[in-house]
N, C-alpha and C positions, 0 to 999 in steps of 0.2 A: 525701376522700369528700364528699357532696355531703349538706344534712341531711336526705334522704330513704332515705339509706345507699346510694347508689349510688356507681359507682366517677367519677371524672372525668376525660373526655378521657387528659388526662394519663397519669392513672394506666393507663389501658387501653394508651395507644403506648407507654410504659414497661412493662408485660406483655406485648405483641405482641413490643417487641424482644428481650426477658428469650426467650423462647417460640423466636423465628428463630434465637436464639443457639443453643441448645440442641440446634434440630433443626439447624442447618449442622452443630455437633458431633457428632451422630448420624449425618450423612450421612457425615462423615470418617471415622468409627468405622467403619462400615459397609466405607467402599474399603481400608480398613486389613484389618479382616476379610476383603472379597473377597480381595485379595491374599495372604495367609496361606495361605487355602485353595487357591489357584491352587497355592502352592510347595507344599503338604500334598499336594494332588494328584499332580504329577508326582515328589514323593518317592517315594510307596506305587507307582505307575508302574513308576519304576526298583526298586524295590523287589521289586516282582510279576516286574520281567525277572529279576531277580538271581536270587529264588528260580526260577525255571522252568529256567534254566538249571542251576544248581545239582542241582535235581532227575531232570537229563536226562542228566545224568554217572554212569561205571559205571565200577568197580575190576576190572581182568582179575585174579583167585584161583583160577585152576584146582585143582581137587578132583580129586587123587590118590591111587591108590589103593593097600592098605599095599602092594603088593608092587612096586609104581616107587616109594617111597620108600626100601622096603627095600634097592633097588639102587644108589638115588643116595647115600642112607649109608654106603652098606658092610654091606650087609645085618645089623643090628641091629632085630629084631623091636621090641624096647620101644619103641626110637625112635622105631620107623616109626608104631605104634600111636599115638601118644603126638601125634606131629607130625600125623596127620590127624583126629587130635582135636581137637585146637587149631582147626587150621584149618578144620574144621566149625562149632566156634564161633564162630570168626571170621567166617566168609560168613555164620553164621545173626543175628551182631549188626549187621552193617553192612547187612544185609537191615533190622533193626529201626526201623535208625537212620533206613530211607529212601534210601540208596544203594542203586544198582541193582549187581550182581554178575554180571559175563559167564564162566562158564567153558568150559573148552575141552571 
């Protein structure tokens, strides 16, 4: 310092470098981030295809009724009852879940 408290020469090129340092390190920072994002991006990308697909898919459960099961049993009324019960609940939860359900 200089004795009117100012900085000197020196001190100042020695702060400008301190300064350049800093900012080339923030400019690194920065391509290191661009990049990240670049791969973040085409993650969610393939992500987004995966889900669309996914969502575009349907399970064939046809929904019968008691009396063609009763026959494909061996005509057993409970069973028959019982089995398109089930299967009601079943298209009604795979509906829930977001899978589409084609029946015949």
């Amino acid at each position: 310092m200089t004795a009117i408290g100012k900085p000197t020469y020196e001190e100042l090129e020695k702060k400008c470098a301190l300064l350049q340092s800093k900012l080339a390190a923030m400019n690194e920072l920065m391509n290191v981030v661009g990049k990240a994002s670049d791969i973040v991006n085409v993650g969610v990308a393939e992500l987004q295809s995966q889900k669309a697909e996914l969502e575009a898919r349907a399970v064939n459960l046809p929904k019968r009724s008691v009396g063609e099961v009763m026959h494909m049993s061996g005509f057993s009324r409970d069973y028959a009852e019982g089995w398109c019960a089930g299967n009601d609940n079943a298209i009604h939860e795979i509906r829930a879940a977001g899978i589409g359900v084609m029946e015949e």
